[in-house]
LOZA-321097 format. One line per 5 residues: number of its first residue (from 1); their letters; for each residue x, y, z of C-alpha. Coordinates in Angstrom, 1 decimal, padded with zeros to 4 digits, m for minus. Example, Ala and Ser with C-alpha at 12.3 -4.5 7.8 and 13.67 -1.06 7.14 Angstrom:
! LOZA-321097
1) as) 012.3/m004.5/007.8; 013.7/m001.1/007.1
END
This chain:
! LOZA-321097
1) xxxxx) 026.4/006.3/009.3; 027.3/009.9/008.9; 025.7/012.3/010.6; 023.8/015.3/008.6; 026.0/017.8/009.8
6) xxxxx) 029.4/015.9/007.9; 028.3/016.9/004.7; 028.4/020.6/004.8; 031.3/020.7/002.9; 029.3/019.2/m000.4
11) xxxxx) 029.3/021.9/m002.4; 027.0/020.0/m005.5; 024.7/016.6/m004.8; 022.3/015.3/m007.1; 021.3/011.9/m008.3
16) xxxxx) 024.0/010.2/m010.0; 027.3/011.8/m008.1; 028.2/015.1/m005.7; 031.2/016.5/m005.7; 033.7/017.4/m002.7
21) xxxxx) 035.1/021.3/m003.1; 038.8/021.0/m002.8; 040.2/024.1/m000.1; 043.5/024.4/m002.1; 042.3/024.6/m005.6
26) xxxxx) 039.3/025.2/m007.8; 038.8/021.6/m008.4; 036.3/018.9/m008.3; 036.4/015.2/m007.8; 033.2/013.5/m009.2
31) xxxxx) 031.9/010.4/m007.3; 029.6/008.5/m009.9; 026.9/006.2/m007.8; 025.5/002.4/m008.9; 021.7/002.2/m008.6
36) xxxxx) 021.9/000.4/m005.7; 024.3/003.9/m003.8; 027.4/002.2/m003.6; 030.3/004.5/m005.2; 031.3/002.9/m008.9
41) xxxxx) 034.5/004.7/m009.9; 036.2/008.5/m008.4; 038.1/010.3/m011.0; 039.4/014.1/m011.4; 036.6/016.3/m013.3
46) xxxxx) 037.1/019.5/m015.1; 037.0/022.2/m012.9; 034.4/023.3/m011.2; 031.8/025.0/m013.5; 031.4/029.1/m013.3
51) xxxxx) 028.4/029.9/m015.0; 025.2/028.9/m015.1; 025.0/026.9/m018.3; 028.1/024.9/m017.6; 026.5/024.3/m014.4
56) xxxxx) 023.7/023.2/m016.1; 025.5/021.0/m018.5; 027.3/018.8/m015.3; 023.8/017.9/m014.3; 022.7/017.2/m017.5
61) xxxxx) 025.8/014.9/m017.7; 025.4/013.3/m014.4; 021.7/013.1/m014.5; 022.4/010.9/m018.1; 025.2/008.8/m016.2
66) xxxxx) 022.7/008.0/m014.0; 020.1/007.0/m016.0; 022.4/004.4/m018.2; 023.3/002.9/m014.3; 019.7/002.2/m014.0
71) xxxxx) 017.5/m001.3/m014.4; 014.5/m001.5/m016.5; 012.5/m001.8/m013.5; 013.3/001.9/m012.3; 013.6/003.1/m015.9
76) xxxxx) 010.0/001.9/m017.1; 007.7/001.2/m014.1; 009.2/003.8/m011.8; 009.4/006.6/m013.8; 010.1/009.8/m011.4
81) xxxxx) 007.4/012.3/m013.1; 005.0/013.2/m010.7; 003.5/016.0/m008.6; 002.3/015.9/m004.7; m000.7/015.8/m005.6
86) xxxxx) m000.3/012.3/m008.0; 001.7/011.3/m004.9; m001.6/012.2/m003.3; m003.9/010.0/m005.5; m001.2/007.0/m005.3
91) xxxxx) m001.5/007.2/m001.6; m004.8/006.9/m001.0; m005.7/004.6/m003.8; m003.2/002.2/m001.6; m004.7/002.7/001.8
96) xxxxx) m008.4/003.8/001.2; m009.7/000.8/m000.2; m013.0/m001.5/000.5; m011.0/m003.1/003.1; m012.6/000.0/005.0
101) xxxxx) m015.8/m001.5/004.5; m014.9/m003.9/007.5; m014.0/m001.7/009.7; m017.5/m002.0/011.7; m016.8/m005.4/012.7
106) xxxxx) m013.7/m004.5/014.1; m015.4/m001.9/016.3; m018.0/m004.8/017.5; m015.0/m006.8/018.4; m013.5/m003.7/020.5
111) xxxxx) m016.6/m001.7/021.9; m016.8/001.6/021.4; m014.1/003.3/023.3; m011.1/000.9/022.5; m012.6/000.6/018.6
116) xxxxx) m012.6/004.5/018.3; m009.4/004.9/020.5; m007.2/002.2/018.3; m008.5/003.9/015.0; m007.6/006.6/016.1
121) xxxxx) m004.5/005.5/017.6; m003.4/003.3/013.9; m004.1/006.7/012.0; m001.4/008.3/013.9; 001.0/005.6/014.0
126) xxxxx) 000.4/005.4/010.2; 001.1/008.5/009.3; 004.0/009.2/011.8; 005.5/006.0/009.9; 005.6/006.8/006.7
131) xxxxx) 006.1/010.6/007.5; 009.5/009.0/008.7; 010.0/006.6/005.9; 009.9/009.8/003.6; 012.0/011.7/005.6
136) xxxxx) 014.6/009.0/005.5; 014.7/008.6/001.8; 014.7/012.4/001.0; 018.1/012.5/003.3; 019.3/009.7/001.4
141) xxxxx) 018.2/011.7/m002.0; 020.3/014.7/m001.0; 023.2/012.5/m000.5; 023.5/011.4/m004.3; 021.5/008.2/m003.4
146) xxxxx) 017.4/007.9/m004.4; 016.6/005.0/m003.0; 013.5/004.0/m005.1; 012.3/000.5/m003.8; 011.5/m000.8/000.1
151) xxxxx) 014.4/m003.2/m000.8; 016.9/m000.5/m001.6; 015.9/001.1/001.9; 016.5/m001.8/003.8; 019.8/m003.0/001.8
156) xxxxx) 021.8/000.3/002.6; 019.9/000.9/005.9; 019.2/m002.6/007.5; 021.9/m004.7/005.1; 021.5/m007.0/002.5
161) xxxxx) 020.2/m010.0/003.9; 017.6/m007.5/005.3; 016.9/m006.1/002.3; 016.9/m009.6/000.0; 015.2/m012.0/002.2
166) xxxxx) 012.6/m010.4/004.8; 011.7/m006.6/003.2; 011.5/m007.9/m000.4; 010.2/m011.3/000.5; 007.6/m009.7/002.4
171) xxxxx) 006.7/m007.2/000.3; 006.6/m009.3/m002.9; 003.9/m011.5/m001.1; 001.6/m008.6/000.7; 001.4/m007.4/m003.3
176) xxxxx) 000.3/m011.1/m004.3; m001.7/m011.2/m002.2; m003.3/m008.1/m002.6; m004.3/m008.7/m006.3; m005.6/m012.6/m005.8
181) xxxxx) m008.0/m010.5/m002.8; m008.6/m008.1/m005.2; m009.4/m010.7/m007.9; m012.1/m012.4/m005.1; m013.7/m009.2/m003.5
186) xxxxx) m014.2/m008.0/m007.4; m016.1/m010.9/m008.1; m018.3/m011.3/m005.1; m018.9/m007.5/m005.5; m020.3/m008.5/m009.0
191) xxxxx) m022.6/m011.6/m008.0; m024.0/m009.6/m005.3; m024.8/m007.4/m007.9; m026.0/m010.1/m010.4; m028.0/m011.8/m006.9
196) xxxxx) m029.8/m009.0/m006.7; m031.2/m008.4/m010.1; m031.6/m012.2/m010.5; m031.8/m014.0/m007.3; m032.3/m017.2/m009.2
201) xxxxx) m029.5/m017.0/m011.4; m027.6/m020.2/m012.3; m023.8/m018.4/m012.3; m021.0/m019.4/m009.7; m018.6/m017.1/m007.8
206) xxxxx) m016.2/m018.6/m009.7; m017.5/m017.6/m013.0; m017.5/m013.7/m011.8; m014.1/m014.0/m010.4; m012.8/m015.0/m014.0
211) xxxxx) m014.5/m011.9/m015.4; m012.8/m009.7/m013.1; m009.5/m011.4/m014.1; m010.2/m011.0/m017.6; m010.2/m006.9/m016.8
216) xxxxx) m007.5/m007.1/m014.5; m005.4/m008.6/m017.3; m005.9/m005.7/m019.6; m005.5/m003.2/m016.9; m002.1/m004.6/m016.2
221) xxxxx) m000.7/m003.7/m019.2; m000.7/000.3/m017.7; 003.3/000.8/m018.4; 004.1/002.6/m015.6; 002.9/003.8/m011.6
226) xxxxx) 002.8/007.1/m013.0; 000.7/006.2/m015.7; m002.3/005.4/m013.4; m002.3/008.7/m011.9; m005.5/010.1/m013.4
231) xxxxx) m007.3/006.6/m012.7; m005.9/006.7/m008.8; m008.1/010.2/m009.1; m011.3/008.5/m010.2; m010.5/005.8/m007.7
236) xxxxx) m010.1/008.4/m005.0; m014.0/010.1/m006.0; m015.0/006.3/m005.7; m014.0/005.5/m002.4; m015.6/009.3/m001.4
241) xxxxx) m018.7/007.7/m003.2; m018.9/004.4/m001.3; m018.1/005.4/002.0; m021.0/008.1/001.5; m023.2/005.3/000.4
246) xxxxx) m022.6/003.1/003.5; m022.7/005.6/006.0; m025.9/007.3/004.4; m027.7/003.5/004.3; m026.1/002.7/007.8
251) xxxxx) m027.8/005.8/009.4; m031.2/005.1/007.3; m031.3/001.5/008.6; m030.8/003.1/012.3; m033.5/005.3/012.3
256) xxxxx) m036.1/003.1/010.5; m038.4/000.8/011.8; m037.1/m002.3/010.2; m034.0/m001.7/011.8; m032.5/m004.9/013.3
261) xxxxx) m032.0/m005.0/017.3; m029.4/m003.7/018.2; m026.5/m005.2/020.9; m023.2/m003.6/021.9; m022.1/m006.2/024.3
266) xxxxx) m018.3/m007.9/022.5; m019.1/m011.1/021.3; m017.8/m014.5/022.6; m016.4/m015.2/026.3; m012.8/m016.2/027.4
271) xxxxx) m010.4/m016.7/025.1; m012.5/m016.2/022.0; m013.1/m012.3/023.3; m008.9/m012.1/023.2; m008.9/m013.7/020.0
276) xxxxx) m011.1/m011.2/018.8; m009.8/m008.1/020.1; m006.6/m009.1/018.1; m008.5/m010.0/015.4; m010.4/m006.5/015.4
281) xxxxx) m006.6/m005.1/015.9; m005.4/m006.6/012.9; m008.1/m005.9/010.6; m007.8/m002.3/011.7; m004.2/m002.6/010.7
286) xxxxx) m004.3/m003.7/007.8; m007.0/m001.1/006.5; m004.2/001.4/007.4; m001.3/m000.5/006.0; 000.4/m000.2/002.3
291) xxxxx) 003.8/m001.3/002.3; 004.7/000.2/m000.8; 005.4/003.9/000.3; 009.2/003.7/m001.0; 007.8/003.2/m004.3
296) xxxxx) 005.1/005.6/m004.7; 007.7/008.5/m003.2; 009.6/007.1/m006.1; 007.2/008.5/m009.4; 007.6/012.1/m007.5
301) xxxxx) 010.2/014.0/m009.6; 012.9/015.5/m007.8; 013.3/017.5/m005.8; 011.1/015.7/m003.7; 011.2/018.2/m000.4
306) xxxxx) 007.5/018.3/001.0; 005.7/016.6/m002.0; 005.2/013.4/000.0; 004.2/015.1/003.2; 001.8/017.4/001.1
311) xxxxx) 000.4/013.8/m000.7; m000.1/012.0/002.8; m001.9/014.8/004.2; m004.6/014.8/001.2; m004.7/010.9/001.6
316) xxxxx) m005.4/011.5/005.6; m008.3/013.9/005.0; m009.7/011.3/002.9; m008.7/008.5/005.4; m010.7/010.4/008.1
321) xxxxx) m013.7/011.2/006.4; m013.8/007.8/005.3; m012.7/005.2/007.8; m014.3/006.9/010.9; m017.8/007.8/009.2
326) xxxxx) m018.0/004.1/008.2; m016.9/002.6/010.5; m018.6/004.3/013.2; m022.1/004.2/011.4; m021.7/000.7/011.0
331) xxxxx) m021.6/m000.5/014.7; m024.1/002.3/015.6; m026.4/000.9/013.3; m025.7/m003.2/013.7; m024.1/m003.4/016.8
336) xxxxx) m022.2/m007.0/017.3; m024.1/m008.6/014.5; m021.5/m006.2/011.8; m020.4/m008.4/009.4; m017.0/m008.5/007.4
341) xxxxx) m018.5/m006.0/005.1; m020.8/m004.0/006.2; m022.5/m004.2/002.3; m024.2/m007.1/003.4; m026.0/m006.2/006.8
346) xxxxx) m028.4/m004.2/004.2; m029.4/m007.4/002.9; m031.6/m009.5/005.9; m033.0/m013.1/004.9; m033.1/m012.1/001.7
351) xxxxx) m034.8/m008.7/002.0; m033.0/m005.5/001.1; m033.0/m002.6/004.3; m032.7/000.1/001.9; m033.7/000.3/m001.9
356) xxxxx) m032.3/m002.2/m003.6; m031.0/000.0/m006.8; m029.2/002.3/m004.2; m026.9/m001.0/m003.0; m026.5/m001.6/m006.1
361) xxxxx) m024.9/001.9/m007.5; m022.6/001.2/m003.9; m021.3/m002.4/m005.1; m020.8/m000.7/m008.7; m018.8/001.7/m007.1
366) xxxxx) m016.9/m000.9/m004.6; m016.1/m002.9/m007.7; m014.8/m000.5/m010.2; m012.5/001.0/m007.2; m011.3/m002.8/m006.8
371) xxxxx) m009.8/m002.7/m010.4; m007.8/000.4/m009.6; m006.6/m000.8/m006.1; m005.3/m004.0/m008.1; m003.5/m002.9/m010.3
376) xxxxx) m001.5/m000.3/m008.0; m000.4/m003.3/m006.1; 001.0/m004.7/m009.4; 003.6/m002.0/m009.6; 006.1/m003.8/m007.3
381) xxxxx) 005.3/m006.9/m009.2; 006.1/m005.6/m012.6; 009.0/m004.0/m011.6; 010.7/m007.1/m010.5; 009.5/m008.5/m013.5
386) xxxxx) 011.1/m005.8/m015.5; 014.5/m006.5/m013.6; 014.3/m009.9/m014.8; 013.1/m009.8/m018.2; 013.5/m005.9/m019.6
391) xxxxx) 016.5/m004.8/m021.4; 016.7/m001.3/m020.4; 019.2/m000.8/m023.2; 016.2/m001.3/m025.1; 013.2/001.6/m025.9
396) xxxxx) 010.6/000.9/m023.3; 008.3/m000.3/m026.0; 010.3/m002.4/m028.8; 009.2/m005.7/m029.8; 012.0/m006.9/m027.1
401) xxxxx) 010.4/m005.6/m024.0; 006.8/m005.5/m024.8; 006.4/m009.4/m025.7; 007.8/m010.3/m022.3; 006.1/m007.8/m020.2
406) xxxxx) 002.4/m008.4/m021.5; 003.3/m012.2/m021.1; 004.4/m012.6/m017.6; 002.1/m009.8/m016.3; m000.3/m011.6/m018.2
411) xxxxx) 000.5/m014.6/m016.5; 000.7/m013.4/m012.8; m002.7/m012.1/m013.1; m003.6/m015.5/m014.1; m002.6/m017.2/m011.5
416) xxxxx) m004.0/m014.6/m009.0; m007.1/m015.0/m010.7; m007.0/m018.7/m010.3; m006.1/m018.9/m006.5; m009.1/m016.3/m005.9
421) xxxxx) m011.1/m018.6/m008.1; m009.9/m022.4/m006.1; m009.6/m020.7/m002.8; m012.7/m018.4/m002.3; m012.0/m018.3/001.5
426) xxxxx) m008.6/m016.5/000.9; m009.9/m013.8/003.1; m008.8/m016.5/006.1; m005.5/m016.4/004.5; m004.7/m012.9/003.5
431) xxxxx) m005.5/m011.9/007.3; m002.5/m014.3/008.1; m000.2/m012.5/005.5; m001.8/m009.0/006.2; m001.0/m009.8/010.1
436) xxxxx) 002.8/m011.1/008.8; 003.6/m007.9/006.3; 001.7/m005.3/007.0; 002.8/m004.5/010.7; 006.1/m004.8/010.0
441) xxxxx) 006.0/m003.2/007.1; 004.1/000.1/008.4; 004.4/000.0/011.4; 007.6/m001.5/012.6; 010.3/m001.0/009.9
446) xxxxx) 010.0/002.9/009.9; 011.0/003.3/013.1; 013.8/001.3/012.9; 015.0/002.8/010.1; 014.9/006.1/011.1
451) xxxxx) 017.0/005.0/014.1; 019.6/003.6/012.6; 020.0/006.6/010.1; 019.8/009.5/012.1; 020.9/008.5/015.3
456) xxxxx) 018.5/010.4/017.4; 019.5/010.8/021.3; 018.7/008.0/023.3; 017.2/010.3/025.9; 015.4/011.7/023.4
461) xxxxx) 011.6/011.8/023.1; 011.9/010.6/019.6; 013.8/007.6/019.8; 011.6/006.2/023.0; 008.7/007.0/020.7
466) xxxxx) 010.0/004.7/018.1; 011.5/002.4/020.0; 007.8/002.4/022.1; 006.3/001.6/018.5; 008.6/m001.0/017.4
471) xxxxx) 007.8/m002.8/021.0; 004.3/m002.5/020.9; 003.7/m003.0/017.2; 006.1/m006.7/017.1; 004.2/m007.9/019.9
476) xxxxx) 000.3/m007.1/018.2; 002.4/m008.1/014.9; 002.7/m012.2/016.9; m000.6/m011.6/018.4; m002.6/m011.1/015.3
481) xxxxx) m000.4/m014.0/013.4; m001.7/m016.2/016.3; m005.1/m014.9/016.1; m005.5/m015.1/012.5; m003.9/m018.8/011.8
486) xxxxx) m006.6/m019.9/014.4; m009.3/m018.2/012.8; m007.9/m020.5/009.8; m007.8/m023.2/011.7; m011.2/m023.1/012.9
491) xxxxx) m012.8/m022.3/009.5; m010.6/m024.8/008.0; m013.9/m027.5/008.3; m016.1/m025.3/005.8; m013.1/m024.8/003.0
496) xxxxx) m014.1/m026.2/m000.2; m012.6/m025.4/m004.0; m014.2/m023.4/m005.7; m017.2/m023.2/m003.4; m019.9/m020.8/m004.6
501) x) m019.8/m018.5/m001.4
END
């Protein structure tokens, strides 16, 4: 890998080729770049351009060369369009989910100092992460190469069995299983809606979980990432909305009399307290986690510079004010008996804690913030799916790239939907995969790719802090794989198809 200061002598880079001054004449060669980075032909060019308009009219040329070198994938899901603060909305759309809602639990697993401390601790580690992720694929930008996909990163940075087998692999299954979770929380969000109005009511999980299919379908047909930049805004005022609800309701139950007793003390004895400090770890993990920054740096339009970092810090202020109000209000006001969402300590042997129309409005607000998060994690998906079955020779929407994308996006929604609807204790599950992707993915990877690019000093403070993260973070990564297939394993008596939880 070449250092930085190697390519002082580029006089010109952009996306599709840069181009090498010559010291003895006033002549350029042009090297044109495949998608994937890897030089596709090196011929003579016209000389280099004097004015501003000719200069102007070699970028226009090489952007256009690039673009016809693209795959449909790139060219229609991927579009490069938006601003920091889009980049902003994408972020925490992917991160600030009602996945925070279980954050309490994980704090009565931990206790207070080690629950705050690691919170604390994962919101650092997070952001250091893909603060580095983005500073490794901005270098790679100004070198003539934007890589736009976590499997492009680890191709050119890892190598390509890297890049094909584990990062794509991985990734392709933490978004699966993202929308079949999304698919299940959506529809238990709407019976404990439909519960509450009608406690007697004859319909099934399963029956909700179709309906919130149904949507998901139509919402999947959004052509692009950037298209779902003003819905990633509304999603952003919902999370603000129902992390205000359940921190508002979680103090209320505190201070009222009907408040239930209160214990501290970390549940369980021997190795069931280990098991569930991992667990707790691995929840809190996984609120953090993404795995899909490559691709939401990718609908920024270039020049990227400091749109990313400008996007990650609105996403941590939100992060902040969200995870740590809710999660600390949570344990305060249950202790030990927090459940996996925090939602449903407001409900006690049938009796609501607080006014019934005010969980409500917070369920609504869960739900509809569900649909979003869904269909965000659907990008990577429909991008492949684009690769295979797009011809990006074609006009994004002609008859032969329109049929194919509704159907198969269609049909992966389906089968999401149907998985959530069989397997109503996915939750098991997806902590097994979340445990498997998402630390690598966030936590791990980063590091190491930074490494490997720039080299850094091995006496240096950085590399022993990324080397320190990639040590710590593959051993919690086995821990909470352990932890989690046990909880499976355990829970494994009560599974039942389409059980009406």
């Amino acid at each position: 890998m070449l250092a930085p200061n190697n390519f002082s002598k580029i006089s010109s880079i952009n996306q599709a080729s840069f181009f090498e001054s010559s010291p003895h004449d006033n002549q350029r060669f042009t090297v044109s770049l495949s998608p994937s980075g890897a030089p596709t032909q090196r011929s003579r060019a016209m000389p280099a351009p004097n004015t501003e308009a000719e200069r102007e009219e070699v970028e226009s040329r090489a952007a256009e060369a690039y673009r016809e070198n693209l795959d449909a994938g790139v060219l229609f899901v991927l579009k490069s369009k938006g601003s920091w603060l889009h980049c902003g909305y994408h972020l925490t759309t992917a991160i600030v989910a009602p996945a925070l809602l279980s954050l309490p639990l994980a704090l009565s697993l931990l206790g207070w100092v080690a629950g705050v401390l690691f919170l604390t601790v994962a919101a650092a580690v997070t952001f250091y992460s893909y603060v580095l992720l983005s500073i490794v694929l901005e270098y790679h930008a100004k070198l003539g190469r934007r890589l736009l996909r976590f499997r492009d990163m680890a191709h050119h940075i890892l190598g390509p069995g890297w890049g094909h087998y584990y990062i794509a692999a991985i990734q392709f299954l933490l978004c699966f299983s993202a929308v079949v979770a999304s698919a299940l929380l959506a529809g238990q969000g709407m019976k404990a809606i439909y519960v509450l109005e009608k406690p007697d009511g004859a319909m099934k999980l399963y029956e909700f979980i179709s309906i919130s299919g149904a949507i998901m379908v139509i919402l999947a047909q959004i052509p692009s990432f950037h298209s779902l930049r003003h819905l990633n805004l509304v999603s952003l005022i919902l999370c603000l909305a129902y992390s205000a609800c359940a921190t508002a309701a979680s103090i209320y139950v505190g201070h009222s009399r009907n408040t239930p007793q209160r214990d501290y003390e970390l549940p369980g004895e021997g190795q069931d307290r280990v098991f569930g400090v991992f667990n707790a770890i691995s929840i809190i993990s996984m609120t953090y986690g993404n795995g899909i920054i490559p691709e939401i740096q990718a609908t920024v339009a270039p020049p990227v510079g400091r749109k990313v970092l400008k996007g990650l810090c609105l996403c941590y202020v939100v992060v902040v004010s969200t995870f740590f109000t809710v999660a600390i209000s949570g344990y305060w006001a249950f202790g030990n008996r927090a459940q996996g969402n925090v939602l449903s300590n407001f409900i006690v042997d049938d009796r609501a804690l607080i006014p019934k129309w005010f969980i409500i409005m917070t369920n609504v607000f869960t739900v509809l913030q569900i649909f979003v998060v869904s269909i965000v994690y659907l990008q990577p998906m429909n991008e492949v799916l684009e690769v295979f079955f797009a011809d990006p020779k074609k006009a994004q929407y002609s008859t032969r790239n329109v049929t194919p994308r509704i159907a198969f996006r269609s049909l992966v929604v389906v089968v999401s939907t149907a998985i959530a609807a069989m397997l109503p204790f996915f939750g098991d599950i997806a902590a097994v995969v979340g445990a498997f992707c998402i630390l690598p993915l966030d936590f791990v990877v980063p590091a190491v790719m930074y490494n490997i690019t720039f080299r850094p000093p091995t006496r240096g403070f950085i590399f022993w802090t990324n080397l320190a993260i990639v040590a710590v973070f593959s051993a919690l990564t086995v821990a909470g794989c352990i932890a989690a297939v046990r909880q499976v394993v355990l829970d494994a008596k009560t599974y039942k198809l389409f059980a009406n939880l």
